[in-house]
C-alpha positions as CSV (number, residue, x, y, z in Angstrom):
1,X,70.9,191.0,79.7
2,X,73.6,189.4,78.5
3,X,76.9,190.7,78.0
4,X,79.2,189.4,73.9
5,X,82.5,190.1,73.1
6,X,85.0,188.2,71.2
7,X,89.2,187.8,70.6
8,X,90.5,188.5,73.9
9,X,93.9,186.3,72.9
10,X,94.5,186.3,76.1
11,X,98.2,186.6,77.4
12,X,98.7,187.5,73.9
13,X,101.7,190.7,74.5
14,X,100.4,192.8,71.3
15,X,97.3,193.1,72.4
16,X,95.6,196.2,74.6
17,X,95.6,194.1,77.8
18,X,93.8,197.3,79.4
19,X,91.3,196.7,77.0
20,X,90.8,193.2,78.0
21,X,90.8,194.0,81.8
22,X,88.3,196.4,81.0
23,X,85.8,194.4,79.4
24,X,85.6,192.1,82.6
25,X,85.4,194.8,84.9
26,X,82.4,195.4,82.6
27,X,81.0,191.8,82.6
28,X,80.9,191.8,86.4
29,X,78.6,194.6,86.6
30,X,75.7,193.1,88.1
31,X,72.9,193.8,85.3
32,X,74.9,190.9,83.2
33,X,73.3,187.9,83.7
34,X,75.6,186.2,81.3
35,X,78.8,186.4,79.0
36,X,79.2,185.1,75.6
37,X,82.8,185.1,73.9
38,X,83.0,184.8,70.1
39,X,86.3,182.9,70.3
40,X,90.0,183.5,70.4
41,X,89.4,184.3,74.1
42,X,92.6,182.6,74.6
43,X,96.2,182.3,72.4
44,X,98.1,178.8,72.7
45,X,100.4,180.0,69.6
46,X,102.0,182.3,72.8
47,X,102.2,179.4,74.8
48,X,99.8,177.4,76.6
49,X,100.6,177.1,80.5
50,X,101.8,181.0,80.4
51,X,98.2,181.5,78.8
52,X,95.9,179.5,80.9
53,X,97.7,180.7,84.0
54,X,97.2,184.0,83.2
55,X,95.2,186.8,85.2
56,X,92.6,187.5,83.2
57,X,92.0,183.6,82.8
58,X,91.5,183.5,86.3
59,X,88.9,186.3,86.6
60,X,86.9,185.0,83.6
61,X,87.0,181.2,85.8
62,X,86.0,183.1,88.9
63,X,83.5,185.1,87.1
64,X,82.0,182.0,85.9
65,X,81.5,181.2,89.3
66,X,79.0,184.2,89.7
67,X,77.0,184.1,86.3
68,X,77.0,181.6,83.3
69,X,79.9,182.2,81.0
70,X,80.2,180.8,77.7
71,X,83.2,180.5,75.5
72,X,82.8,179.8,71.5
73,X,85.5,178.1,70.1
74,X,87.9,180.2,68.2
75,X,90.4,178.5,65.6
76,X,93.4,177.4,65.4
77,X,96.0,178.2,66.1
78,X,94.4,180.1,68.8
79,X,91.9,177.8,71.2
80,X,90.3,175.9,68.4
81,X,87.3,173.5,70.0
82,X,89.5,170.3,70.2
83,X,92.1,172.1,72.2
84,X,89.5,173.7,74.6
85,X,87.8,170.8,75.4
86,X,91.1,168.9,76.2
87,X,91.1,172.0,78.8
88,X,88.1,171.6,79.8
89,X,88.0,170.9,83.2
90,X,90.8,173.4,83.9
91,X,88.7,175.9,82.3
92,X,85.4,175.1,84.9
93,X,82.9,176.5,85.7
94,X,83.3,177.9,82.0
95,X,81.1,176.2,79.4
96,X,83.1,175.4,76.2
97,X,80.9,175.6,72.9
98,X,81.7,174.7,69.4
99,X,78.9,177.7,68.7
100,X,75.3,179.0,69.4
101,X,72.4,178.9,67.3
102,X,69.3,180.7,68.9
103,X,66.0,179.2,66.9
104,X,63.7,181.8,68.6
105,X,65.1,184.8,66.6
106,X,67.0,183.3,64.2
107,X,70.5,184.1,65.4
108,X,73.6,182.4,65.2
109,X,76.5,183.3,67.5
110,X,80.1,181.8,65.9
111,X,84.1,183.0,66.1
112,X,83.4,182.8,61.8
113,X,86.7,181.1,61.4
114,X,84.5,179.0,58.9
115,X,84.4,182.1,56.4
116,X,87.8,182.4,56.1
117,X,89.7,180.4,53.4
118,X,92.8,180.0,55.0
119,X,91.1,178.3,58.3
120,X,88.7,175.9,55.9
121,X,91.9,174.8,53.9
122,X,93.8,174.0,57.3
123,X,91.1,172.5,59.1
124,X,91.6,169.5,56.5
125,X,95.0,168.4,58.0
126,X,93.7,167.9,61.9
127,X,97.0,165.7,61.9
128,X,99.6,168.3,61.3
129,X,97.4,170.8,63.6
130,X,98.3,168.6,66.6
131,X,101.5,167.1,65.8
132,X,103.4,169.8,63.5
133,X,101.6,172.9,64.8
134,X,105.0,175.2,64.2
135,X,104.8,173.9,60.5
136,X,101.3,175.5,59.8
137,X,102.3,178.6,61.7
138,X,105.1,179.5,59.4
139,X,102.1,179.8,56.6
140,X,99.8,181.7,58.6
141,X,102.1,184.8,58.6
142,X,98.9,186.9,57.2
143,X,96.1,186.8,59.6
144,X,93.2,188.9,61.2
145,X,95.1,188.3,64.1
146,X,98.7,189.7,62.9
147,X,97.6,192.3,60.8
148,X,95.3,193.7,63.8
149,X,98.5,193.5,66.1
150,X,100.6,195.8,63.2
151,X,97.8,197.9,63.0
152,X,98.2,197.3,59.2
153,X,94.1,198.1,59.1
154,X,94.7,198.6,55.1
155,X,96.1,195.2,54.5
156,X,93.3,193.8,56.9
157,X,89.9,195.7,55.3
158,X,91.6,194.1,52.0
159,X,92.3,190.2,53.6
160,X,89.2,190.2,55.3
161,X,87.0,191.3,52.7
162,X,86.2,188.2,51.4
163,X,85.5,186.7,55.2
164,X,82.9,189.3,55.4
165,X,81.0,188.5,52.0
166,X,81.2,184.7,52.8
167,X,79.4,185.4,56.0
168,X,77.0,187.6,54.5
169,X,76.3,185.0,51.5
170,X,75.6,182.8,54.7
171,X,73.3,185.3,57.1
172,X,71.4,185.4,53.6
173,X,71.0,181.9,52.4
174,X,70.2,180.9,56.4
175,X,67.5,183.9,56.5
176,X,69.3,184.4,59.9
177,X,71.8,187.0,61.9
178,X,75.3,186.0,62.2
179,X,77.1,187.7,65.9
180,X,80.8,186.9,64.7
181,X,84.8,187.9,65.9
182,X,87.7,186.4,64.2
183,X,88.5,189.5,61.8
184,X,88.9,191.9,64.3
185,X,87.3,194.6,62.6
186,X,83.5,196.1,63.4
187,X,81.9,195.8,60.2
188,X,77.1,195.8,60.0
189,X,76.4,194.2,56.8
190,X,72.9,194.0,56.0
191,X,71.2,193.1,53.0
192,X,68.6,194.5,51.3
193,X,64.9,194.5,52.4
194,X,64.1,191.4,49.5
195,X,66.6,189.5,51.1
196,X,66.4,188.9,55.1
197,X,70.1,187.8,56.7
198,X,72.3,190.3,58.5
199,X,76.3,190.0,59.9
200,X,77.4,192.0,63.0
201,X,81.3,191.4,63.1
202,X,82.3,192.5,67.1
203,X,85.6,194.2,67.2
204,X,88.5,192.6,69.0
205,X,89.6,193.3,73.0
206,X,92.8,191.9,71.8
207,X,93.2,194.8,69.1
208,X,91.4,197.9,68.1
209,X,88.6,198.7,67.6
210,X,86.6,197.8,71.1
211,X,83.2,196.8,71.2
212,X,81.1,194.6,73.0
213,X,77.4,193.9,72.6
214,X,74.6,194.1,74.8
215,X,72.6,191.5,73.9
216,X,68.8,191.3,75.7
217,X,66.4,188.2,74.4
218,X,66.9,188.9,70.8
219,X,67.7,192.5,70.8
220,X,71.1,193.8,70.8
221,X,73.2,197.3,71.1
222,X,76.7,197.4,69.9
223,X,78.9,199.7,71.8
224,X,82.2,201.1,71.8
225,X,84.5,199.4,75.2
226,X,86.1,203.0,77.1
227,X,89.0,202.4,77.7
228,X,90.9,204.9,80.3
């Protein structure tokens, strides 16, 4: 059984960092053979040596030492895939993945950063990502992530609304289930029995609400994260 969660933003100081101890303590229970992470595990936007030096980096490295661990690439400007890979070999033993698709049951594991409008537009000007990162930042003052952090939840069910549908329209068209993060919101949207396709949305260990998903050869249980 493997063991999915997503948005850790690690060193991130708005988020429940008790939260995000808590869900490794979880993954090194022994019945985990594995640990998937939907993206966002990290936040370079907080700063990058302060985030890849932090605790809870070095548990998830040392963990990886035990059992396979795989991070999906989040966005940016979070740990987007080009900025992983650059770290890389810091990262090892922990496998770095743009996303998962699982053929046998017709599942796609993603952050779902590609659903979202304001990541899509951005992700044209790879450029100004790496050279003016502070420029793009100034109009990404509305995200999942920030909202999340405010604990604005109206203003987020409304901006993430569309995200949602977009992966939906996808889980659809690809006759497939989508496992996503990125919103930080739990949301089950299925469709209707005429039309197969399915999105599970994880909640965020950065922000509320805490899930994680036990995921076993095709089936899965979502669960709330107790957190003392």
């Amino acid at each position: 059984m493997e063991l999915c969660g997503t948005d850790l933003h690690i060193h991130n100081k708005s988020c429940n960092r008790q939260a995000q101890h808590a869900f490794i303590t979880l993954a090194e229970q022994p019945r985990y053979t594995g640990v998937r992470l939907l993206g966002d595990t990290w936040d370079r936007s907080i700063g990058e040596a302060d985030t890849l030096n932090d605790e809870l980096t070095e548990r998830l490295r040392n963990l990886a030492k035990q059992k396979p661990v795989t991070c999906i690439a989040g966005n940016f400007p979070h740990d987007d895939l080009d900025w992983l890979m650059s770290k890389a070999a810091f990262l090892a033993p922990i496998k770095i993945v743009p996303e998962i698709w699982d053929s046998r049951y017709r599942q796609l594991f993603t952050h779902g950063a590609q659903f979202d409008p304001t990541i899509a537009f951005w992700n044209h000007f790879k450029f100004v990502q790496r050279f003016l990162p502070d420029l793009i930042r100034t109009f990404l003052i509305r995200t999942p992530s920030s909202l999340a952090a405010q604990g604005d939840y109206s203003a987020l069910v409304k901006f993430t609304g569309p995200i949602h549908q977009r992966a939906q329209r996808a889980a659809i068209d690809g006759h497939m289930t989508v496992f996503m993060g990125h919103t930080h919101l739990r949301q089950h949207l299925s469709a209707d029995p005429v039309h197969e396709g399915k999105v599970e949305v994880l909640g965020s260990m950065g922000s509320g609400p805490y899930t994680y998903m036990n995921w076993d050869a095709g089936d899965y249980e979502i669960l709330n994260l107790e957190v003392c």
